[in-house]
C-alpha positions as CSV (number, residue, x, y, z in Angstrom):
1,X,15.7,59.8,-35.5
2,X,16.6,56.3,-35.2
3,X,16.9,54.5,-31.5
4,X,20.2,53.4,-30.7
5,X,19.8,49.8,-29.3
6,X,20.8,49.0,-26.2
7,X,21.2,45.4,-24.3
8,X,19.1,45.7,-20.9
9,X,18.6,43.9,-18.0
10,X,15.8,44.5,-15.6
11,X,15.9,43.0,-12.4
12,X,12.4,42.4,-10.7
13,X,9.3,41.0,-12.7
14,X,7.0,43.1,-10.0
15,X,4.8,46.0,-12.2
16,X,7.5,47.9,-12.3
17,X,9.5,45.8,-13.7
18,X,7.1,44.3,-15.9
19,X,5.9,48.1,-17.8
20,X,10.1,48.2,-18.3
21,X,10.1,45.4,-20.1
22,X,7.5,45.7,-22.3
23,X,8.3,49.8,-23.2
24,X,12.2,49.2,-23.8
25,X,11.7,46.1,-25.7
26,X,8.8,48.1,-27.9
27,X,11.0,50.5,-28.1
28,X,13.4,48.2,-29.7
29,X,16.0,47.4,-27.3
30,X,17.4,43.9,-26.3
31,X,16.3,43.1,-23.2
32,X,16.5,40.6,-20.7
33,X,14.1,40.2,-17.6
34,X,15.2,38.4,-14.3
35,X,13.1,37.4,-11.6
36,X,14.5,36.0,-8.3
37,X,11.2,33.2,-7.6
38,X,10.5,30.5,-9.5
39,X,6.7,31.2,-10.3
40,X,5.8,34.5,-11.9
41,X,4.5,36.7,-9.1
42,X,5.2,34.0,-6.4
43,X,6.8,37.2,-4.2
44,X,6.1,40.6,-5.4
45,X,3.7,43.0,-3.5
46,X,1.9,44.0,-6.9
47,X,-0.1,41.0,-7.1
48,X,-1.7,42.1,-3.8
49,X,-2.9,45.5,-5.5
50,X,-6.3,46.5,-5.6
51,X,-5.7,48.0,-9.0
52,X,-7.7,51.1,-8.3
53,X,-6.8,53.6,-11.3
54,X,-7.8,56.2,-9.1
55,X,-5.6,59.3,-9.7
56,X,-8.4,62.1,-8.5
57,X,-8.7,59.9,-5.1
58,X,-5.0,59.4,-4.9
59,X,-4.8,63.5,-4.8
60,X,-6.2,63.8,-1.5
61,X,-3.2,62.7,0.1
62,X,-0.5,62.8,-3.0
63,X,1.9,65.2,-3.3
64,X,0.3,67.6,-6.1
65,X,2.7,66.8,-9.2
66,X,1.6,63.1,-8.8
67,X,-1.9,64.0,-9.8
68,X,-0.5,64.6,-13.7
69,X,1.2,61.8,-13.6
70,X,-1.2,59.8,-12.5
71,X,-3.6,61.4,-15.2
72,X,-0.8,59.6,-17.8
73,X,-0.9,56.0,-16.0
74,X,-4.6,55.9,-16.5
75,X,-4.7,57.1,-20.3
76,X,-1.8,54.6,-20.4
77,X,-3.0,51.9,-18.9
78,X,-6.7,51.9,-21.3
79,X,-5.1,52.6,-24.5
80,X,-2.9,49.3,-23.4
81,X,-5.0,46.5,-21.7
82,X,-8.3,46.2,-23.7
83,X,-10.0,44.8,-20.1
84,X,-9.7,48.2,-18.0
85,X,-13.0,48.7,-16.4
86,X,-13.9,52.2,-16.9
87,X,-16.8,52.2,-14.4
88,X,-15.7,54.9,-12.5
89,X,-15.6,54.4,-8.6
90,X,-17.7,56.2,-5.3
91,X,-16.8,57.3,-2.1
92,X,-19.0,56.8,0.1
93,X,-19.6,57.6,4.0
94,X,-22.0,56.6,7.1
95,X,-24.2,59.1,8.3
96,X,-22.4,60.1,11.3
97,X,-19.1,60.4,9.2
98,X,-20.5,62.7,6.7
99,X,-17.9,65.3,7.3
100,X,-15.4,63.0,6.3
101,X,-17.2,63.0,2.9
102,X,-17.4,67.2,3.0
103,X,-13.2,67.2,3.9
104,X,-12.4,64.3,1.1
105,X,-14.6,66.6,-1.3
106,X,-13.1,69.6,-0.9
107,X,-9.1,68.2,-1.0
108,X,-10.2,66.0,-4.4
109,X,-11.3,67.1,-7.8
110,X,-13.1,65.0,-10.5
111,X,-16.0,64.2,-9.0
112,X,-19.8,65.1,-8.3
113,X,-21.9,64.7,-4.9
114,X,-24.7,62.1,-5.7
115,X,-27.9,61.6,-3.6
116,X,-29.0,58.2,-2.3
117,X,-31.3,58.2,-4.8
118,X,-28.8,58.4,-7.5
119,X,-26.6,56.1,-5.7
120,X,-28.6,53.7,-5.9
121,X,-29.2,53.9,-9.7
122,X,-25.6,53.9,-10.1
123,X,-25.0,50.8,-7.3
124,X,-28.2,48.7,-7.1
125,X,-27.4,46.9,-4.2
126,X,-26.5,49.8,-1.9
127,X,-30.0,51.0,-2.5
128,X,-31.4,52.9,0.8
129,X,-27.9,52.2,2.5
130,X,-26.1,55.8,2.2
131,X,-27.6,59.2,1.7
132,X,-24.5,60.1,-0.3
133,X,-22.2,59.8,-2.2
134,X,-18.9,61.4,-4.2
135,X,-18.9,59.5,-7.9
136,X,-15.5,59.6,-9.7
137,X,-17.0,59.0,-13.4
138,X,-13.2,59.2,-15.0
139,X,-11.8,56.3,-12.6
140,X,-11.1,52.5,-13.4
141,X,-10.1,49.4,-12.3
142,X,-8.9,45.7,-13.0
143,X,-8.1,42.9,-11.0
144,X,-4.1,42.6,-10.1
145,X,-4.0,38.8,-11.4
146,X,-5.5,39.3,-15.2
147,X,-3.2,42.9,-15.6
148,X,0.1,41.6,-14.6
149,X,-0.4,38.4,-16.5
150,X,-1.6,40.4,-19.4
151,X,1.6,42.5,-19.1
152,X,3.9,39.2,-18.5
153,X,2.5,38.0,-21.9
154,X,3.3,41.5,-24.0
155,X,6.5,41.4,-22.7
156,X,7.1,37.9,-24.0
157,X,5.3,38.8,-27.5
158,X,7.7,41.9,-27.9
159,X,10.8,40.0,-27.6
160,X,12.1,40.2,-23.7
161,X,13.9,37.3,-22.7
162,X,12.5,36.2,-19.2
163,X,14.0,34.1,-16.7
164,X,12.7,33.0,-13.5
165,X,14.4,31.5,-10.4
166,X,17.7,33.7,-10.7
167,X,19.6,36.3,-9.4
168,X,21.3,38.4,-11.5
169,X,23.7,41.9,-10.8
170,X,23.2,42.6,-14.6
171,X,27.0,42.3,-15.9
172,X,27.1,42.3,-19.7
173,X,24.4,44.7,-20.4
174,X,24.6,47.8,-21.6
175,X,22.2,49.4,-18.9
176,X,20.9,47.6,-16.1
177,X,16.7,48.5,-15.0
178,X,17.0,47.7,-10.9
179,X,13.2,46.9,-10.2
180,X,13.7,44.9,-7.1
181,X,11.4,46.5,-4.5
182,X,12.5,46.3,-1.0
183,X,15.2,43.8,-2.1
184,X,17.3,47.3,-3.1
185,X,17.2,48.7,0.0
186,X,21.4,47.9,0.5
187,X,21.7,50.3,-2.8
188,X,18.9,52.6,-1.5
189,X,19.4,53.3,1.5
190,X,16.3,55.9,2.6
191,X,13.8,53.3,0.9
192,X,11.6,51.5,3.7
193,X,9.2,49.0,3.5
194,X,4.9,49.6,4.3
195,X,2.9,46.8,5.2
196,X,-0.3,46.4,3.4
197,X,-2.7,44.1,4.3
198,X,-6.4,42.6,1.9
199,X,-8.8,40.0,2.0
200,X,-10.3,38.7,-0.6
201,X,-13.4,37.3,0.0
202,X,-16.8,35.9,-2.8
203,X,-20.4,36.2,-2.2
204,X,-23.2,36.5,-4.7
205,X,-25.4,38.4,-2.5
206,X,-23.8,41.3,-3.0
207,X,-23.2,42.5,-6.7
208,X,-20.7,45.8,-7.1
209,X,-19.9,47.5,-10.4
210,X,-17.2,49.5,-9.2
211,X,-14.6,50.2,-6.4
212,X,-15.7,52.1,-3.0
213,X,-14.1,53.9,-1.0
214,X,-15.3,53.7,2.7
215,X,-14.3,56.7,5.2
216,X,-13.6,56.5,8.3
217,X,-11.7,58.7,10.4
218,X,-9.0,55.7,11.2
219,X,-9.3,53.7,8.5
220,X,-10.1,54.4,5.1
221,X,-11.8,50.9,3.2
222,X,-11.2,49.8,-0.5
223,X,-13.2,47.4,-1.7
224,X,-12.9,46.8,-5.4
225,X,-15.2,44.1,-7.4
226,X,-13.4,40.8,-9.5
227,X,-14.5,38.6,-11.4
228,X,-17.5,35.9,-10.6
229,X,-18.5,37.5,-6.9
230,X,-14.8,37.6,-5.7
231,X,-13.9,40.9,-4.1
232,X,-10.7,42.4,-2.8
233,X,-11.2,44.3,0.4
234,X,-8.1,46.4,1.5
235,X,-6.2,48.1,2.4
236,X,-4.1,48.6,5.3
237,X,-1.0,51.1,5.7
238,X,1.4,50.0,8.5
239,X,4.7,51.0,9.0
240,X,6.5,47.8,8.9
241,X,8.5,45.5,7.3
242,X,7.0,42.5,8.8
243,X,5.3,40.6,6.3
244,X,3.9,37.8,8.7
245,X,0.2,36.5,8.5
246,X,-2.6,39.3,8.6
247,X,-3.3,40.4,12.3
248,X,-6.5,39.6,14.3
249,X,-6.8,43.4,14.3
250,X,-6.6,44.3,10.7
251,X,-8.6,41.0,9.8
252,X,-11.6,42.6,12.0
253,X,-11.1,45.9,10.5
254,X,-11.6,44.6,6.9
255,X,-14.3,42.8,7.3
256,X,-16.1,44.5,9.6
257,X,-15.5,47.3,7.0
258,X,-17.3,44.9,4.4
259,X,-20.0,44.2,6.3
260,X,-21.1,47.8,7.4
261,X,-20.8,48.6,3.4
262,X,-23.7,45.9,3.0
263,X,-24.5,43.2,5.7
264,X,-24.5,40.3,3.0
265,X,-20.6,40.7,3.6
266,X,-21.6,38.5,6.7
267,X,-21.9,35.6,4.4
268,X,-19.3,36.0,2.4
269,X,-16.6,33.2,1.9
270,X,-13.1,34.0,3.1
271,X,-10.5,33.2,0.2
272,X,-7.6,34.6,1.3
273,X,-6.3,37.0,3.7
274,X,-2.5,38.0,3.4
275,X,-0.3,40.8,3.9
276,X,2.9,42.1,0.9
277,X,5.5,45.5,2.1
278,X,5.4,48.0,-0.4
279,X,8.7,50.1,-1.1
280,X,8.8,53.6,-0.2
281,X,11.0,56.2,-0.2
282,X,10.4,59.2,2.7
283,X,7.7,61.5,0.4
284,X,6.1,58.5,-1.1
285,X,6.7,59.5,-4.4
286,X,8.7,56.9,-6.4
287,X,11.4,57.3,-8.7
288,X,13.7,56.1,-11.1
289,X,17.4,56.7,-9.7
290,X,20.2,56.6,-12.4
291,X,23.5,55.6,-11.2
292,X,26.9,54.9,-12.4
293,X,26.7,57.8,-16.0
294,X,23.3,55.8,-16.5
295,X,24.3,51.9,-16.9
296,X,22.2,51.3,-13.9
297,X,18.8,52.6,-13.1
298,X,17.0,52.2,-9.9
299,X,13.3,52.4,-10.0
300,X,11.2,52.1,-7.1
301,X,9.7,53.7,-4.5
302,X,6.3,52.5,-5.6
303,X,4.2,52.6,-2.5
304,X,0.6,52.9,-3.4
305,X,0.8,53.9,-6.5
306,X,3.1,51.2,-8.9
307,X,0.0,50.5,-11.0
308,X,-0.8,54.1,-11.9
309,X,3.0,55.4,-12.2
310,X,4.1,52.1,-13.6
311,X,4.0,52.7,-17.8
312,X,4.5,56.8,-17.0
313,X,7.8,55.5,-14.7
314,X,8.9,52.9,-17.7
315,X,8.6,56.1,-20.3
316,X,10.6,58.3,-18.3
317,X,13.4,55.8,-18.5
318,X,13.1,54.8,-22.1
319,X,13.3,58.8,-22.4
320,X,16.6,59.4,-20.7
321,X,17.9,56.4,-22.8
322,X,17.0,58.2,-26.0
323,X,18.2,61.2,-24.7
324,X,15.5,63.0,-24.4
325,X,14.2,65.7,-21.4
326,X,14.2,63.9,-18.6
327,X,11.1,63.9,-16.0
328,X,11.2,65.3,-12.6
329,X,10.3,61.1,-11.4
330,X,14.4,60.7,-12.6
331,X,16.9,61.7,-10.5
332,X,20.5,61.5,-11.3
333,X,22.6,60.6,-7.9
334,X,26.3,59.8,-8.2
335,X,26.2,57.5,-5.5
C-alpha cells in the first residue's frame, strides 16, 4: 500500500527530533526541520549524552515495557550508524560495595559475573583493580558528537529541509512533530526538567574499550571511552531545572569517581565540565502525545533514555501516520 505524503514540520533538532526527520522523510514525506539556535546542537541536552546503548542496565531501574523497547533502539541504532561500538560494557564494584554488584545482578538480565582475572583480559588496564565484575556482552556505545552529526547528515541526504536560528509554531503543514524538550513544557504541562551533569576529561594512561558502570550506593558512575584518550564521565540526576555551571560537589563526585576507577584519572586533562536538563514526564518514560485529530504530535519525555528510544519513538509516529497500530509510547490526549 502506497504512503500518503504528508508536509511535516518538526520542531527541535535534539535526537528526537533528528531520528523524526530522517524516518518520515525515508518514509517519503515532505518535511521540514526547525531548530531555534543558530549552530546545530549549540542548546540541546543530547549532545551531553554518554550514548550508552545499554538497554539490560537501563532495566534495573526502567519501568519493565521499556526494556523491549530499548531491545529495538539498539538493533536500530547498529543496523543505522555503521560506527556503533558493539564492545559491550561492565559493571563493576569496590570491594566493600560488592553487594551493590549482588542487588544490580539480580534486578538486570544479559549479563555474566566475571572474575578479576577475566576482567582483566577483557579491560587490560583495570588489571588487579576489582575482583569482579558483571559483563554486558550485547551492549554498545558511541560518542554523542559523531552520532548526532551522523544523523544531521542522513537527514539532509534524504531530503529534510533544515533551518537553524528560527522559531516556528508549524502553520502550513500538514502535521506538526513538537520535539522541543523542556521548551514544551507550556503545552505539557506534567513534563519537568532533570539536571545532568559530565565531564569530559583525556589521558593516555588509561586505555578503556568499553563503558563502566561504577556502584556506589549514592551515586552510580558512567564512564564511557571516545575517541583519542578523551572520556566522558557522567552522570548526575538532580532534580532541577537550573542549568548553571557544574557544582563543586558534583565536579568532586565525578572525578573522584574517575580516579578510584584507576588512579591515572589523577592526571587526566579537564576538557569540559558542563551541565544540560533533560525532559521528563512523572514515570520517566517518554512519549509521543498526539493532539488536535493528529496535526500535532508531541514527543518527549526523553529523560535518560532519548538515544535508545529515539528511532523506536520516530517509528511509532511514522506508524500512526500510515495508519497503522499504534504503540503503547503514543498517547492520544484531546487537550
Amino acid at each position: 500500500m502506497s504512503v500518503q505524503t504528508r508536509s511535516i514540520t518538526i520542531l527541535g533538532a535534539g535526537i528526537l527530533g533528528l531520528w523524526q526527520a530522517v524516518t518520515l522523510a525515508r518514509a517519503g514525506h515532505r518535511v521540514r526541520l526547525v531548530e531555534a539556535s543558530a549552530e546545530p546542537f549549540a542548546d540541546c541536552a543530547s549532545i551531553l549524552a554518554g550514548v550508552m546503548l545499554a538497554p539490560e542496565r537501563e532495566a534495573e531501574t526502567a519501568p519493565a515495557m521499556l526494556r523491549k523497547y530499548s531491545l529495538e533502539g539498539v538493533a536500530a541504532w547498529r543496523d543505522f550508524y555503521p560506527n556503533v561500538r558493539a564492545n559491550g560494557s561492565l559493571v563493576i564494584a569496590a570491594a566493600r560495595d560488592l553487594d551493590e554488584l549482588d542487588r544490580f545482578s539480580a534486578r538486570t538480565e544479559g549479563h555474566r559475573r566475571v572474575s578479576g582475572a577475566e576482567l582483566a583480559q577483557l579491560e587490560p588496564d583495570l588489571a588487579g583493580r576489582f575482583g569482579a565484575a558483571l559483563f554486558f556482552a550485547e551492549e554498545a556505545h558511541a560518542p554523542a558528537p559523531a552520532a548526532m552529526a551522523f544523523l544531521l547528515s542522513a537527514a539532509q541526504e534524504a531530503g529534510v529541509e533544515i533551518v537553524f536560528g528560527e522559531t516556528s509554531s508549524g502553520d502550513g503543514a500538514d502535521i506538526v512533530v513538537d520535539c522541543r524538550g523542556i521548551a514544551a513544557r507550556d503545552d505539557l504541562p506534567t513534563l519537568r526538567g532533570v539536571r545532568g551533569e559530565r565531564a569530559l576529561i583525556r589521558t593516555r594512561e588509561v586505555s578503556l574499550n568499553r563503558p563502566l558502570q561504577l556502584l556506589h550506593p549514592r551515586l552510580p558512575l558512567y564512564i564511557v571511552p571516545w575517541d583519542d584518550g578523551v572520556y566522558m564521565v557522567g552522570a548526575t540526576v538532580i532534580e532541577s531545572e537550573e542549568r548553571g555551571p557544574v557544582s563543586v560537589r558534583s565536579a568532586l563526585e565525578l572525578l573522584g569517581g574517575a580516579y578510584a576507577v584507576h588512579p591515572a584519572f589523577a592526571e587526566a586533562e579537564i576538557l569540559d565540565l558542563c551541565a544540560g536538563v533533560r525532559p521528563a514526564f512523572p514515570d520517566n518514560v517518554p512519549r509521543a502525545v498526539v493532539r488536535e485529530g493528529g496535526r500535532r504530535i508531541y514527543v518527549n519525555g526523553a529523560y535518560r533514555h532519548g538515544f535508545l528510544l529515539g528511532p523506536v519513538l520516530a517509528r511509532t509516529v511514522a506508524d500512526y501516520i500510515e495508519g497503522k497500530p499504534a504503540s503503547e509510547l503514543l498517547v492520544e490526549d484531546s487537550g
